[in-house]
C-alpha positions as CSV (number, residue, x, y, z in Angstrom):
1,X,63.6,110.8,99.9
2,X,61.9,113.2,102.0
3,X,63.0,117.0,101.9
4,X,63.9,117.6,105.2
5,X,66.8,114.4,104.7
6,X,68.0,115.5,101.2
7,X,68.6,118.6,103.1
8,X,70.7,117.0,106.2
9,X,72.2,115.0,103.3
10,X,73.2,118.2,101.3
11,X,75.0,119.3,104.4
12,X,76.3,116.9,105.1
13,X,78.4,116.6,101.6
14,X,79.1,119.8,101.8
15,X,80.8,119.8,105.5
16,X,82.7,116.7,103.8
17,X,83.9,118.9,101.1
18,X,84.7,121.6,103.1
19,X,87.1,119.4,105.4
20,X,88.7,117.9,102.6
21,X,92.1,119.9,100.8
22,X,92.0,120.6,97.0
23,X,93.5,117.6,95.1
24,X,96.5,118.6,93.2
25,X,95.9,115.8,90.6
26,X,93.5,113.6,89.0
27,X,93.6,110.6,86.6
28,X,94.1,107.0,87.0
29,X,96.7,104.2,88.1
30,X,97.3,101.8,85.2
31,X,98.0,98.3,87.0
32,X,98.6,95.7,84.2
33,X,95.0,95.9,82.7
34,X,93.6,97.5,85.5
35,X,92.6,101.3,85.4
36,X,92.4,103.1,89.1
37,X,90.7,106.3,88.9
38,X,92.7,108.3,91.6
39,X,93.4,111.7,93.5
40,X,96.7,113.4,94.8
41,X,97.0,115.4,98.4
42,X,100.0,116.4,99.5
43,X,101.1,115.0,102.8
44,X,103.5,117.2,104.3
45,X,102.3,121.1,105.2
46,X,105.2,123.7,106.3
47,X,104.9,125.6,109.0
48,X,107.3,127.8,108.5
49,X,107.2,131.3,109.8
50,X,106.8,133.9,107.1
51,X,107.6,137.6,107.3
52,X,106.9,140.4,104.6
53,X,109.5,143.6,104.2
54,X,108.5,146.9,105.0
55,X,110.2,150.1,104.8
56,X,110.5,151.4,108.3
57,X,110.3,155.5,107.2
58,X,107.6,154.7,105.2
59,X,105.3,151.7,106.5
60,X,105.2,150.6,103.0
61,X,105.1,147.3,102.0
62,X,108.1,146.2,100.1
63,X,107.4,144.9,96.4
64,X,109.9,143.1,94.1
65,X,109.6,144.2,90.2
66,X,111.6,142.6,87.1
67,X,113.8,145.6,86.5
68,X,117.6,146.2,84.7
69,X,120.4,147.7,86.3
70,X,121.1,150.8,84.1
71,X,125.1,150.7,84.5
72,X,125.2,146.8,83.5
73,X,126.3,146.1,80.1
74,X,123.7,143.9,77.9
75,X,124.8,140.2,77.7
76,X,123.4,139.6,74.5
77,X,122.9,141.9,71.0
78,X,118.8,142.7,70.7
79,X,117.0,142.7,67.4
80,X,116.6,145.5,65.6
81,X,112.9,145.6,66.3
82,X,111.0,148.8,67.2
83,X,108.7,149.8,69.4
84,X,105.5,150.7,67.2
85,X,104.3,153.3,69.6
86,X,107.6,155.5,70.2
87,X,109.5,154.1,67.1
88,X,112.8,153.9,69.4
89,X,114.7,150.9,69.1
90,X,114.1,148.1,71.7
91,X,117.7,148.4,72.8
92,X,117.8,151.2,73.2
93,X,114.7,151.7,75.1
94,X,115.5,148.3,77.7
95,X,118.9,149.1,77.8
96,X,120.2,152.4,77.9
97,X,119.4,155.0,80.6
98,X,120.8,157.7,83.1
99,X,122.4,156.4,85.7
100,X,121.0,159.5,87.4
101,X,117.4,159.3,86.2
102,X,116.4,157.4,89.5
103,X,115.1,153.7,89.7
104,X,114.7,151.5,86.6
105,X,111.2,151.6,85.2
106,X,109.7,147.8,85.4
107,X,110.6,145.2,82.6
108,X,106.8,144.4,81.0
109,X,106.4,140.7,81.5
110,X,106.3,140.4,76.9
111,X,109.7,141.5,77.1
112,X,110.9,139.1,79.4
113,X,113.2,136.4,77.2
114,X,114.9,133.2,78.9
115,X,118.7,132.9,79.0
116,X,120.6,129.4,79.4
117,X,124.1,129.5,80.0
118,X,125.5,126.2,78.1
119,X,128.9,124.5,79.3
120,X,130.9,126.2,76.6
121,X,130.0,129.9,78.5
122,X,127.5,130.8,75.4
123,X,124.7,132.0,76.0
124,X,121.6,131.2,74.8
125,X,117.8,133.0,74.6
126,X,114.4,130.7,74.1
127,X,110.9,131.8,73.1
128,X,108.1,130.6,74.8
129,X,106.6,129.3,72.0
130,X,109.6,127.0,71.6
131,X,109.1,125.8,75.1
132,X,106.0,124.9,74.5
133,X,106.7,122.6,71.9
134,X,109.0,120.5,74.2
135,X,106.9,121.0,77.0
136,X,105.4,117.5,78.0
137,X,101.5,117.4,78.1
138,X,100.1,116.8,81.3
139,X,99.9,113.4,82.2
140,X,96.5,111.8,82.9
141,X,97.5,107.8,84.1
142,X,100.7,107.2,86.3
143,X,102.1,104.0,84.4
144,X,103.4,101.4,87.2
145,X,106.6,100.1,84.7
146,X,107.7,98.0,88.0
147,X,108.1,96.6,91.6
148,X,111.3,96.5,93.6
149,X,111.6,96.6,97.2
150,X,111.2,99.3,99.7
151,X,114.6,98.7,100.8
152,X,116.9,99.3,98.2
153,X,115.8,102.9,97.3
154,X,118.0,105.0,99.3
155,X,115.6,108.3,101.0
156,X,118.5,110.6,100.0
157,X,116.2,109.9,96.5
158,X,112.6,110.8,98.4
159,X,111.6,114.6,97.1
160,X,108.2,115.3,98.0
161,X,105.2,113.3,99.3
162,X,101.3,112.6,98.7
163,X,98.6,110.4,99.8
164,X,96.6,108.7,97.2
165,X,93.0,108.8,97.3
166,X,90.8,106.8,95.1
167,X,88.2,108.8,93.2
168,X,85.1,109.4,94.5
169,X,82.8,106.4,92.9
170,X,82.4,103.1,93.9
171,X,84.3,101.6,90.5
172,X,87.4,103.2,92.6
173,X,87.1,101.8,95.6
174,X,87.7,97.9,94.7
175,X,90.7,98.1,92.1
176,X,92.7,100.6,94.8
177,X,91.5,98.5,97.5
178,X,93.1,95.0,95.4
179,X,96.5,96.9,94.7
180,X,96.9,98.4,98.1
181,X,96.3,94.5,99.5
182,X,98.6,92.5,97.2
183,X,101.6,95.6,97.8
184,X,101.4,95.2,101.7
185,X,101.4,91.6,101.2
186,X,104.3,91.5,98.9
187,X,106.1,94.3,100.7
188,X,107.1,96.1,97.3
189,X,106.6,99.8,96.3
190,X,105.5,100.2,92.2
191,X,107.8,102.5,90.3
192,X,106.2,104.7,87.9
193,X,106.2,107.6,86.0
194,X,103.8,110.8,85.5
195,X,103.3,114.8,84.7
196,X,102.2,117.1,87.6
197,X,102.1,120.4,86.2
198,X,104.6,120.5,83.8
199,X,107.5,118.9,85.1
200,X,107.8,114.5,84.8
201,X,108.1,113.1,87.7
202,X,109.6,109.3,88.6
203,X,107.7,108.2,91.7
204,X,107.3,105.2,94.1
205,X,103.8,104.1,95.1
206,X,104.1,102.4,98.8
207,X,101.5,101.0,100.7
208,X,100.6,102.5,104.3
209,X,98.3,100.8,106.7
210,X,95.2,102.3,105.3
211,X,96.1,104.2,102.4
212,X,98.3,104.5,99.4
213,X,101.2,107.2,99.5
214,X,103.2,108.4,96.2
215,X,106.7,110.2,96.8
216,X,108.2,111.8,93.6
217,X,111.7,111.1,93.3
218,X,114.9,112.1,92.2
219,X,116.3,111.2,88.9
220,X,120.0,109.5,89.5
221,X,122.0,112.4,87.8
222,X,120.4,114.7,90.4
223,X,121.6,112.8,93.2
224,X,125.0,113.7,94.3
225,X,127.5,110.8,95.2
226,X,129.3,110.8,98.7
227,X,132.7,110.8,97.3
228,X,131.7,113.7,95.1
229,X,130.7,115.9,98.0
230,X,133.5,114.5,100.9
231,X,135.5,112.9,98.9
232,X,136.6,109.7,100.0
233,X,136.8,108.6,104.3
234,X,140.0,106.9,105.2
235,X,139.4,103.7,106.5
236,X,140.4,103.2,110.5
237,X,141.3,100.4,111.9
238,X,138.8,100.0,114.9
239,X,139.1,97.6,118.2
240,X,136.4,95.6,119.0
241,X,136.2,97.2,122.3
242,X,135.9,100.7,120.7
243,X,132.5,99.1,118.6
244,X,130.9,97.5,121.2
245,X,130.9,101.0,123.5
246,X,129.4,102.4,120.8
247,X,126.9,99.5,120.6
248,X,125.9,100.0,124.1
249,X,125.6,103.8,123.6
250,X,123.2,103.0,120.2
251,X,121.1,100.5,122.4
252,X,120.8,102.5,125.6
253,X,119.2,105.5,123.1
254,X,117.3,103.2,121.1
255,X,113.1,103.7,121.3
256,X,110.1,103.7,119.1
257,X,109.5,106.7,116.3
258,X,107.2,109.4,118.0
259,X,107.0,112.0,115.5
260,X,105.4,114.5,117.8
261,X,107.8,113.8,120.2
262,X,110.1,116.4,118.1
263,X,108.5,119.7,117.7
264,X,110.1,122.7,116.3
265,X,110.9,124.5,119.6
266,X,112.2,127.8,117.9
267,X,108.9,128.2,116.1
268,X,107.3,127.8,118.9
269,X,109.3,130.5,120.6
270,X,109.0,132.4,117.8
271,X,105.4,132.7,118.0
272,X,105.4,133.0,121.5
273,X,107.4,136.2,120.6
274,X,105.0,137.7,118.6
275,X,102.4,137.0,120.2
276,X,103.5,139.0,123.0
277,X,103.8,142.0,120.5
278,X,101.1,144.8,120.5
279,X,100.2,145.3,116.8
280,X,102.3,148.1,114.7
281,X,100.3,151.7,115.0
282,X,98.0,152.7,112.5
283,X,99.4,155.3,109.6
284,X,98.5,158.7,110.4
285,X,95.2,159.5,108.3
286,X,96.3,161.8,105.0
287,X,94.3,164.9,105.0
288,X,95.0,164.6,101.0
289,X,93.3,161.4,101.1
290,X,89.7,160.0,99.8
291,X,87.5,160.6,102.4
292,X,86.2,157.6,104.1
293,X,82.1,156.9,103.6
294,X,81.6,158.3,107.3
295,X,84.0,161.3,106.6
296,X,81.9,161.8,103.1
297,X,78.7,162.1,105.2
298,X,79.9,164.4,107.6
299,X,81.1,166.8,105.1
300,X,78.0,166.6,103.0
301,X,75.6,167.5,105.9
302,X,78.3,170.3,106.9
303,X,78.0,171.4,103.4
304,X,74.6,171.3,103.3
305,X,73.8,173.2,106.8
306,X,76.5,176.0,105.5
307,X,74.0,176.4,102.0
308,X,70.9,176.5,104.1
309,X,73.0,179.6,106.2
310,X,74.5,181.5,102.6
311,X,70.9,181.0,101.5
312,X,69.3,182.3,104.8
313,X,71.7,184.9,105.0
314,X,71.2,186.0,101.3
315,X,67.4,186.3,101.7
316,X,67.5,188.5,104.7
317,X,69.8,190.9,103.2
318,X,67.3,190.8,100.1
319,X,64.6,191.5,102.5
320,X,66.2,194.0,104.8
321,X,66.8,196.0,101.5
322,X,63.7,195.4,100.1
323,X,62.5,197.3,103.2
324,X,64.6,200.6,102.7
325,X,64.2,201.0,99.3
326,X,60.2,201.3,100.3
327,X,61.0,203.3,103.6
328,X,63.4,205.6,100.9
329,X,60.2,205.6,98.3
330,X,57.7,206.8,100.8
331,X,59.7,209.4,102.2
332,X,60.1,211.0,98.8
333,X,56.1,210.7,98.0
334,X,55.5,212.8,101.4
């Protein structure tokens, strides 16, 4: 392969690459004895509108530290440990303070401790270290423990949702291609199970016209029951007349899904609105400032110019009294 096409080839992967989103996992697809090297996107990408604080005397930008309240009592005893460098207890150095003494210095992120509250009211501090070692290890092959139909999971159970990409080798491409096949042809999703990150995850594998899709799930004790959130609805007696109206209404509204038919009109107004926003002034430049690179210069050269002047200056007056003391010596030899 000549140069000139390993080049075009080159860019070519690499305007690929650039296209493409960062995977948010790899590993495999165990499928009865089959092993499907695979990739996770996410498929959804909020839009929302985001707006940072500032203070409005200031033009700073608002932070958020980890800080205690100085009047609020402590909800747990500390250990009697010390701080090696001022040798002051560590409750009394987290705790205790003036309320007067002006904003709580920030919590250091080592003495940051977790607190569970347990249904008794007790409460209950772990370590990290102790979290670690219940922590489940990241998971490296989603296990496909079985197939039900599409139908009976309920989307109130849908959390979040990926596509499924099959990793990019051509041992991939035929195992994904097989399950994606036999699942549109049996019309069943594959329940499995898996780690992202550090939280397990129960997902359902569907097929999509082209493309596998994963959505993580719910677990059952996370989905609320109806009766537990509206209790139970009475049961009307309804005439047959009353249904059918009803029907007609349903049917005269009923159409095709067009997702871009619904877009989210008050983002769209609310970038209209700032768009037609001039941008917030600049801060007034702090004479106690650094001096920019250009401001640097400018006083350099002044500095300079005013050196060449003392020094000027100072060799003129060396020379204009050089010049009298002569005058003043001559005078005295006539």
């Amino acid at each position: 392969m000549g140069d000139a096409r390993k080049g075009r080839l080159a860019a070519r992967v690499l305007a690929y690459d650039s296209r493409v989103p960062q995977a948010v996992w790899t590993g495999s697809i165990s499928f009865g004895l089959v092993t499907i090297p695979v990739r996770l996107y996410p498929a959804t990408e909020p839009k929302d509108v985001r707006f940072h604080l500032y203070d409005r005397e200031s033009g700073r930008r608002i932070r958020y530290e980890r800080v205690t309240r100085a009047l609020e009592p402590p909800s747990f005893a500390t250990s009697p440990e010390t701080d090696e460098e001022t040798a002051v207890p560590q409750a009394l150095r987290i705790h205790v303070a003036s309320p007067v003494a002006g904003p709580a210095p920030a919590v250091a992120a080592s003495d940051v401790v977790r607190g569970f509250t347990l249904p008794s009211g007790d409460l209950v501090t772990v370590a990290e270290e102790e979290l670690e070692q219940v922590r489940p290890a990241r998971s490296r092959t989603i296990e496909i423990e079985e197939f039900v139909d599409l139908a009976q999971i309920d989307p109130v159970f849908f959390e979040k949702s990926y596509y499924v990409a099959p990793a990019r080798d051509a041992a991939a491409s035929r195992p994904y291609a097989l399950l994606l096949r036999a699942m549109q042809e049996a019309k069943m999703v594959a329940i499995g199970r898996f780690v992202l990150r550090t939280k397990p995850h129960l997902v359902a594998i569907r097929p999509l016209e082209r493309a596998l899709s994963l959505e993580t799930l719910f677990f059952a004790d996370e989905v609320r029951a109806p009766e537990q959130v509206i209790g139970p609805v009475p049961i009307t007696e309804l005439s047959e007349r009353e249904t059918r109206l009803a029907r007609q209404i349903i049917d005269g509204l009923a159409t095709e899904w067009i997702p871009e038919k619904h877009a989210d009109e008050y983002r769209d107004e609310l970038l209209a609105l700032l768009r037609t926003k001039s941008g917030a002034p600049p801060p007034e430049a702090d004479e106690t400032a650094i001096p920019g690179i250009d401001t640097l210069m400018a006083q350099l050269k002044a500095s300079v110019d005013a050196t060449k002047r003392r020094t000027a200056y100072a060799g003129d007056t060396r020379r204009r009294g050089q010049r009298s003391r002569e005058t003043r010596q001559a005078s005295r030899g006539r």
